[in-house]
C-alpha positions as CSV (number, residue, x, y, z in Angstrom):
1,X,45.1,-9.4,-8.7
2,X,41.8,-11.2,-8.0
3,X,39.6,-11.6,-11.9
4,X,35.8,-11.6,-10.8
5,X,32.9,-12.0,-13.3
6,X,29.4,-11.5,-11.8
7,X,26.7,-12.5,-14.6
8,X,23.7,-10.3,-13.3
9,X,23.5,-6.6,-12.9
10,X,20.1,-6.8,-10.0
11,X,20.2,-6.4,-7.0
12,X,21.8,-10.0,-5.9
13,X,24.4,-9.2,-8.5
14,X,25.4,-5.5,-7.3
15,X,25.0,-6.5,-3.4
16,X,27.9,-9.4,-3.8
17,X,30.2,-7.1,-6.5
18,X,29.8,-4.6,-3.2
19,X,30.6,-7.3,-0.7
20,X,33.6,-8.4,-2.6
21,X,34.8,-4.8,-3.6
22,X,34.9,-4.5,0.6
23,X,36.8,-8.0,1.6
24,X,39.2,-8.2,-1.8
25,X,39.5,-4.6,-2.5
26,X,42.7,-5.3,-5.0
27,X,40.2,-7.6,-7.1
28,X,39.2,-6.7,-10.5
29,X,34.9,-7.0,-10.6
30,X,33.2,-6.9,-13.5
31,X,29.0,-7.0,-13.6
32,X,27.8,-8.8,-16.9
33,X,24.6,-8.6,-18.3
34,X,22.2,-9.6,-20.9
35,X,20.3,-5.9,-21.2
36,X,22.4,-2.7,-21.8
37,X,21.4,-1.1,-18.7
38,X,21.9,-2.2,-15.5
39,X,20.0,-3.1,-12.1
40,X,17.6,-5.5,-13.3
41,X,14.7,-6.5,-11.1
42,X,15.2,-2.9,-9.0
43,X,14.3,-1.6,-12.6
44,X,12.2,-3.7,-13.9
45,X,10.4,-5.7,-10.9
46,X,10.0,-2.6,-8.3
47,X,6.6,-1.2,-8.8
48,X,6.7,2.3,-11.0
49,X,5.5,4.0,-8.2
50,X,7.5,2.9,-5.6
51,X,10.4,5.5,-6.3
52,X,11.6,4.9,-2.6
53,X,12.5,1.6,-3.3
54,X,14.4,2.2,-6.3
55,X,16.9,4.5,-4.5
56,X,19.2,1.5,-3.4
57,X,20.7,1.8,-7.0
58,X,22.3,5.4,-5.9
59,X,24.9,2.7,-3.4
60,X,25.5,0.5,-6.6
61,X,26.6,3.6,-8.7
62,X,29.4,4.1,-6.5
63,X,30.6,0.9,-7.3
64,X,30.7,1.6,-11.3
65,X,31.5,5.0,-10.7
66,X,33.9,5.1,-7.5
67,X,35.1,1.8,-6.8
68,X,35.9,0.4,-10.5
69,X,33.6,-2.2,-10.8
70,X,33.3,-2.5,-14.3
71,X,29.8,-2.7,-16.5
72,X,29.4,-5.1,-19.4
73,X,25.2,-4.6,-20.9
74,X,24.0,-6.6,-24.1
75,X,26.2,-9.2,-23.2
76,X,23.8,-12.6,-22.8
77,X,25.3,-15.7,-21.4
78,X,25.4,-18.4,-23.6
79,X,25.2,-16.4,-26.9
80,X,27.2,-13.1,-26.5
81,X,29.9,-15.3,-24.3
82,X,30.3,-19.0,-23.2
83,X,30.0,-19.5,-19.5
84,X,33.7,-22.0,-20.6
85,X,34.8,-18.7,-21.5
86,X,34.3,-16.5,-18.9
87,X,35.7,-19.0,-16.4
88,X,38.6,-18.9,-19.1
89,X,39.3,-15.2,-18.0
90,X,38.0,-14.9,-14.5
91,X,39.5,-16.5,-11.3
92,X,35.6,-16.5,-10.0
93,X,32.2,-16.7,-12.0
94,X,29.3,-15.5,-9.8
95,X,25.7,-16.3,-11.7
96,X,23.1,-13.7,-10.2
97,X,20.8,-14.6,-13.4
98,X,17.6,-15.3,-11.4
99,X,14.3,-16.7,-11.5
100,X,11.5,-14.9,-13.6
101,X,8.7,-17.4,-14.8
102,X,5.5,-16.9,-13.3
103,X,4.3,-19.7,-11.4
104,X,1.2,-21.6,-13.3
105,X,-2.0,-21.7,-10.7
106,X,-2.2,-25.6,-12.0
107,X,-6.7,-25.4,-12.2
108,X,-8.1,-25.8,-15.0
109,X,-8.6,-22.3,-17.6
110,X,-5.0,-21.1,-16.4
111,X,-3.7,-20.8,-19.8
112,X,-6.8,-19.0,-21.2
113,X,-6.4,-15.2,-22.9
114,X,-6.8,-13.2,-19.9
115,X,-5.1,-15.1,-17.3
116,X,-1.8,-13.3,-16.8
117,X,0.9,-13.6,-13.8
118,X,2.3,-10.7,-12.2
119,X,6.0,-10.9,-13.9
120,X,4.5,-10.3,-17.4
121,X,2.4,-7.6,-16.0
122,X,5.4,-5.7,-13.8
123,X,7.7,-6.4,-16.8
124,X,5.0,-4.9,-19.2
125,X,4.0,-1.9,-16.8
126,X,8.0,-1.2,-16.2
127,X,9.0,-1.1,-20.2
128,X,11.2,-4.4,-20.0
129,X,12.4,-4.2,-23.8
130,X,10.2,-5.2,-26.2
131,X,7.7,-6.8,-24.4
132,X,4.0,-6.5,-25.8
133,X,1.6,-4.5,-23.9
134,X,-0.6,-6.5,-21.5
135,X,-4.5,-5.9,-21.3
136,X,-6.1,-5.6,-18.5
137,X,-10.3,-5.2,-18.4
138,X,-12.5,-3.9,-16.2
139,X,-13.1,-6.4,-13.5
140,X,-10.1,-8.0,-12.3
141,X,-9.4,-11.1,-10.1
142,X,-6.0,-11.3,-8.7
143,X,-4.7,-14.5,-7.0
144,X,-2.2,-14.2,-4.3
145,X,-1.8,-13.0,-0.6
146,X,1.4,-11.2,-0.8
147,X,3.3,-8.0,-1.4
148,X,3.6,-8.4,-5.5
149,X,-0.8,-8.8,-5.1
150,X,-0.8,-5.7,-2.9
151,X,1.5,-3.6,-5.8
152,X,-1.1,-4.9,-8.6
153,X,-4.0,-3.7,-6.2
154,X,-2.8,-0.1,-6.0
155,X,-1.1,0.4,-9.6
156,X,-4.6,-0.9,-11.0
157,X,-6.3,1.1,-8.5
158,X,-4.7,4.6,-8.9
159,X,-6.4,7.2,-11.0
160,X,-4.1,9.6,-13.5
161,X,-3.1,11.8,-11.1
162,X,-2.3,9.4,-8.4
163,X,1.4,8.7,-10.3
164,X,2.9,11.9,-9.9
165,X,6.8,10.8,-8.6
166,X,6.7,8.0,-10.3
167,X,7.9,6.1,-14.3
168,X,4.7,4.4,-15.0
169,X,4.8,5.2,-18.9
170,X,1.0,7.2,-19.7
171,X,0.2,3.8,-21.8
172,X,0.5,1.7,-18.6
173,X,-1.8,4.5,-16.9
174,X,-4.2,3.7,-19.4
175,X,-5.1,0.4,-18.9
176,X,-5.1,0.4,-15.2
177,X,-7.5,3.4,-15.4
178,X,-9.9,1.0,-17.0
179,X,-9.9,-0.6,-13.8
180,X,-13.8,-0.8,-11.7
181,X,-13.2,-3.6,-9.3
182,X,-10.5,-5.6,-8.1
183,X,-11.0,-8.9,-6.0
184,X,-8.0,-10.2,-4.5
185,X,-8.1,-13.7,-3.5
186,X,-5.6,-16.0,-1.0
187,X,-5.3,-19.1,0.5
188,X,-4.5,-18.3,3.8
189,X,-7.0,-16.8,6.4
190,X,-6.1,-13.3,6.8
191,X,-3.7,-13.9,10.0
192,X,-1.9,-15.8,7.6
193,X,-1.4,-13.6,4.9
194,X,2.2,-12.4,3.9
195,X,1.6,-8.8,3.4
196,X,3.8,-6.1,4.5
197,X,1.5,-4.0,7.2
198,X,2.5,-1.1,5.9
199,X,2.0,-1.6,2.3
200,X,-2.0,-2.7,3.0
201,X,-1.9,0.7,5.2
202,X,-0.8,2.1,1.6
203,X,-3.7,1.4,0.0
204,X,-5.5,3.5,2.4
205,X,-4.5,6.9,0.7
206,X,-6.3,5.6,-2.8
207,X,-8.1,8.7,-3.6
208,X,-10.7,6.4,-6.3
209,X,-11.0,3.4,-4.6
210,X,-13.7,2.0,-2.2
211,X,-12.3,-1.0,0.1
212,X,-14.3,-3.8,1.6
213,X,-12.8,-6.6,3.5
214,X,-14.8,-9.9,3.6
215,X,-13.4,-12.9,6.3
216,X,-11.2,-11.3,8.3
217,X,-10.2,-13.6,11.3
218,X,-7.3,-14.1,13.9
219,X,-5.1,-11.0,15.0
220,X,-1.7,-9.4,14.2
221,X,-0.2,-6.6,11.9
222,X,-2.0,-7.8,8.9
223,X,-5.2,-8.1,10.7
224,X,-5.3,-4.8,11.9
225,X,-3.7,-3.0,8.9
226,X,-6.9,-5.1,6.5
227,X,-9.0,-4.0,9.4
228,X,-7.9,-0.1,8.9
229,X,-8.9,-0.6,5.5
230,X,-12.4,-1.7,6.1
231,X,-14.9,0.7,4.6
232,X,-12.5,3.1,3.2
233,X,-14.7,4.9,0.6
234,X,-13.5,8.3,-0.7
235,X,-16.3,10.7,-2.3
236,X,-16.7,9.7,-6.0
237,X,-14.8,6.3,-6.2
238,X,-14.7,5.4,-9.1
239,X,-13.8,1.3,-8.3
240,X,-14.1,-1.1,-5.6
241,X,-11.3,-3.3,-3.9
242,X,-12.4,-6.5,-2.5
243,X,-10.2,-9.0,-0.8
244,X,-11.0,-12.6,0.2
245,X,-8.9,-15.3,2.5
246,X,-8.8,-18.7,2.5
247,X,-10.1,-19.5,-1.0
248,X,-8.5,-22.0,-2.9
249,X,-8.8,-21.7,-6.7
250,X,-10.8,-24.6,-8.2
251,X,-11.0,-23.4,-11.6
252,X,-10.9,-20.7,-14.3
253,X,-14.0,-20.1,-16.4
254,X,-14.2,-19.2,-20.2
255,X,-14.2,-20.5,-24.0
256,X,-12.1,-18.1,-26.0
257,X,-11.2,-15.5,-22.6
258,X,-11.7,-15.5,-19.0
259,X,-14.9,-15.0,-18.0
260,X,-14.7,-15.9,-14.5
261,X,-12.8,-17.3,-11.8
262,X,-14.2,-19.5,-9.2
263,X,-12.7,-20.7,-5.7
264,X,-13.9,-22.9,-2.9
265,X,-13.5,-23.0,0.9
266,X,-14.7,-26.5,2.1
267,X,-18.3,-27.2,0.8
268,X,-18.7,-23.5,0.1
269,X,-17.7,-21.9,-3.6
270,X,-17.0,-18.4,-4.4
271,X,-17.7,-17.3,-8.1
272,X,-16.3,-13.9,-9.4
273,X,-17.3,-12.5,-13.0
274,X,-13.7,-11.2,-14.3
275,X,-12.3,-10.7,-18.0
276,X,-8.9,-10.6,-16.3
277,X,-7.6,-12.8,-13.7
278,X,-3.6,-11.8,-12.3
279,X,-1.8,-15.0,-10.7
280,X,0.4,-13.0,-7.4
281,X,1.6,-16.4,-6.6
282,X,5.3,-16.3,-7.0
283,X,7.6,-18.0,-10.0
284,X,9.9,-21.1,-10.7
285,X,12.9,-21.9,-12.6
286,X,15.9,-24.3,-12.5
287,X,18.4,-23.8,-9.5
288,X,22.1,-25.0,-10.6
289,X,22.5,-26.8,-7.4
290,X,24.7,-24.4,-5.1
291,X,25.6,-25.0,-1.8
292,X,24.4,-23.1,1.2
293,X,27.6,-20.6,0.4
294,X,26.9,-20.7,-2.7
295,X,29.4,-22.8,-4.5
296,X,28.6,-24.7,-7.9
297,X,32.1,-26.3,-8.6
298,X,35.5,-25.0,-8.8
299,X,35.7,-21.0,-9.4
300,X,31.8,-21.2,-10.3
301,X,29.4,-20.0,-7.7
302,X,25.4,-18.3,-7.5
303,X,23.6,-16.1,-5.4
304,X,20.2,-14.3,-5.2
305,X,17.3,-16.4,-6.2
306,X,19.0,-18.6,-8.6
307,X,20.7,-20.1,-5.8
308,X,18.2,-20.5,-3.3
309,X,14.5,-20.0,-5.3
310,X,12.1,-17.5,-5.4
311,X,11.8,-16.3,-1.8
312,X,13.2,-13.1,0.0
313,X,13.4,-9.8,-0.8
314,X,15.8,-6.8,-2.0
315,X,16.9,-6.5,1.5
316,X,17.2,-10.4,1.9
317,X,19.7,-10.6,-0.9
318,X,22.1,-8.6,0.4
319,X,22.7,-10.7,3.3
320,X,23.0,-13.8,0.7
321,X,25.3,-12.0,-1.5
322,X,27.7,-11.0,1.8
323,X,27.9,-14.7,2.6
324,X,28.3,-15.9,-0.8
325,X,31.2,-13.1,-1.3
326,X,33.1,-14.2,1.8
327,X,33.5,-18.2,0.2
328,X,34.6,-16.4,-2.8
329,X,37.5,-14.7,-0.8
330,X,38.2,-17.7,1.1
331,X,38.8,-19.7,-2.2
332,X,40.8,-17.1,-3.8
333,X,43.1,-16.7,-1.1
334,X,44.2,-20.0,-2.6
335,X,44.3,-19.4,-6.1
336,X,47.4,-18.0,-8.2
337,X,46.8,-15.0,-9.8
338,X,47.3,-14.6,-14.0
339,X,44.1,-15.1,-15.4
340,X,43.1,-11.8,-18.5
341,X,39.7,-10.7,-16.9
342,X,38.5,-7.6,-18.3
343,X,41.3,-7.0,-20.5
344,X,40.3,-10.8,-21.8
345,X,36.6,-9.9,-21.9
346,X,37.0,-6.7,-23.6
347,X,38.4,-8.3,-26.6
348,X,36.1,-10.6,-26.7
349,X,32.9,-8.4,-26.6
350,X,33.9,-5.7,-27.9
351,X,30.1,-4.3,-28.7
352,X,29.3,-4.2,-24.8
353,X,27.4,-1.7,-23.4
354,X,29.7,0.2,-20.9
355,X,28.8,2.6,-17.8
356,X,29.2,5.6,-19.2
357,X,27.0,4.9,-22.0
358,X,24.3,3.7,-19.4
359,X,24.9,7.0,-18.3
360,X,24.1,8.2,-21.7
361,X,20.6,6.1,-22.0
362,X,19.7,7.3,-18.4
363,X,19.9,11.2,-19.4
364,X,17.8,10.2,-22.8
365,X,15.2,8.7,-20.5
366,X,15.2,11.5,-18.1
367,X,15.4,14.0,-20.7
368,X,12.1,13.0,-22.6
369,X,10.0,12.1,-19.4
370,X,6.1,12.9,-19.9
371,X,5.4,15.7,-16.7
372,X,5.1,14.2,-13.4
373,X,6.8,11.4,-14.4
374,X,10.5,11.1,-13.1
375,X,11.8,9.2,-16.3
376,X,10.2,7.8,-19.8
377,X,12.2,4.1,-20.4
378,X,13.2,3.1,-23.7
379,X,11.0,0.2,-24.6
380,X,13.2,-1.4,-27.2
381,X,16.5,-2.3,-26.7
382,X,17.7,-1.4,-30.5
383,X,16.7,2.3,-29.4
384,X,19.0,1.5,-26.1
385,X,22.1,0.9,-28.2
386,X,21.4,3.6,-30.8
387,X,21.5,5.9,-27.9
388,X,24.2,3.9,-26.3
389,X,26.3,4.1,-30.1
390,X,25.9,6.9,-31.0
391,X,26.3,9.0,-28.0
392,X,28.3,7.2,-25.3
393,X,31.8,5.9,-25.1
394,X,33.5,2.2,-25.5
């Protein structure tokens, strides 16, 4: 019998234990990871109010619940367990860890108070585990030309009542209601832009919100979609929406906090009074070097966006994680069977976080959720395991 350890518990991670459940379905899987709950990035990356998205986790409970797979949480590679010692008990060591540090815009004034990329912002608005509060002011610039800038536009453009359906904590609600104008800047001219259509066709039900779109050239989806959006002023808006293509940023202004941001396009410069300015402009980390299956060395393999960087989507990684599962059965076919696995693991982390105590956290959360909300997280992961402790079972 096959001993799989997949260090990861997002979306890359689930999508290859699935793959490999379906072309080894005698192999043992286990999902590690370093929070107690599960699904990572689908949890803590989706936008709160963007429910729809989230529902790909109903498919990966099957696999703890149906198909198995087992569920290690508060287990941290390289602390909790040695990655020597996981290869120790597993046959094959898939690292689905990947890449969360926001990409720096590299002007001058990008580390100033006030300057905050959109990880730390989606991390803070989703409850990651103790993770202080982010502030966000009243006039906003954010700097990017893609779907994460699009999600900061309409979370910080929504009123209170706009997040019925979703688990934006009422804190969170707070500070975008602070909110009066948004300018969201890009590179790119607007043909060029990598938003989603339909999301910038989103913003168009924003019941607070006058739009105004400046520089709009070239055709397309995007074009049209931006176009749609032109003059969209509901009775009583409370905020503007502004949006800007093919600005570069030259620098960002302030002593002790931001006080502005300023761009330029050729001779031409662009100045916009802000106390907060949100980077959109993707992130960076250290790739271990995999190749295009995969493959690190011998039983030691990654997928998602620690293998390939930054770039793709939910849907993406399930096609990476397919591909990266079928080397992993090819290689095994080879390999002798013997190795402990779980029973191995089990012994030695025996304070792991199993499903059913998940289970245990997720009723807590939806138990205790404010009205109109479809879930209150647990900010701290001490709470997490007192829940998980006291209630669930090892």
């Amino acid at each position: 019998m096959p001993q799989i350890a997949i260090v990861g518990a997002g979306p890359s991670g689930c999508f290859t234990a699935q793959a490999l459940a379906k072309l080894l379905p005698e192999a043992r899987i286990d999902i590690l990871d370093a929070l107690p709950v599960p699904y990572g990035l689908i949890r803590y990356g989706v936008a709160p109010d963007h429910q729809g998205t989230k529902t790909v986790i109903r498919q990966f409970e099957r696999l703890f619940e149906r198909q198995g797979v087992g569920f290690f949480g508060d287990v941290r590679l390289g602390e909790t367990v040695t990655l020597d010692a996981l290869q120790g008990l597993y046959d094959a060591v898939v690292l689905a860890t990947g890449l969360s540090a926001d990409r720096r815009l590299g002007v001058k004034g990008d580390d100033l108070p006030g300057v905050l990329g959109s990880g730390a912002v989606t991390r803070a608005f989703n409850d990651y585990p103790d993770t202080a509060p982010v502030s966000i002011g009243e006039q906003v610039v954010i700097v990017g030309n893609g779907n994460v800038a699009v999600d900061l536009v309409r979370l910080l453009a929504k009123g209170a009542g706009e997040f019925h359906g979703s688990d934006l904590s009422e804190a969170a609600a707070g500070q975008c209601g602070r909110v009066r104008r948004i300018d969201v800047v890009g590179r790119s001219p607007s043909d060029q832009a990598k938003f989603d259509p339909v999301m910038i066709r989103e913003l168009g039900r924003l019941e607070q919100a006058a739009i105004h779109v400046h520089g709009l050239s070239g055709e397309g989806k995007v074009v049209e979609a931006l176009e749609h959006l032109q003059g969209h002023a509901p009775d009583g808006a409370t905020r503007e929406i502004h949006f800007h293509f093919g600005w570069t940023p030259e620098e960002i202004e302030g002593q002790a906090h931001v006080t502005a941001a300023r761009f330029r396009q050729g001779d031409a410069r662009l100045v916009l009074p802000c106390d907060t300015v949100l980077t959109a402009i993707g992130f960076e980390g250290t790739t271990p070097g995999a190749d295009a299956e995969g493959n690190i060395g011998p039983g030691l393999y990654a997928t998602g966006w620690l293998k390939r960087g930054p770039r793709g989507t939910i849907p993406e990684n399930r096609a990476d994680a397919q591909a990266v599962a079928a080397r992993i059965a090819a290689d095994l076919a080879t390999v002798p069977a013997g190795k402990p696995g779980r029973d191995g693991l089990l012994d030695l982390v025996p304070q792991a976080v199993h499903y059913a105590q998940w289970q245990n956290i997720d009723a807590a959360e939806r138990a205790d959720c404010p009205e109109g909300r479809v879930r209150q997280k647990i900010a701290t992961k001490a709470r997490m395991l007192a829940i998980a402790q006291q209630t669930g079972e090892s």
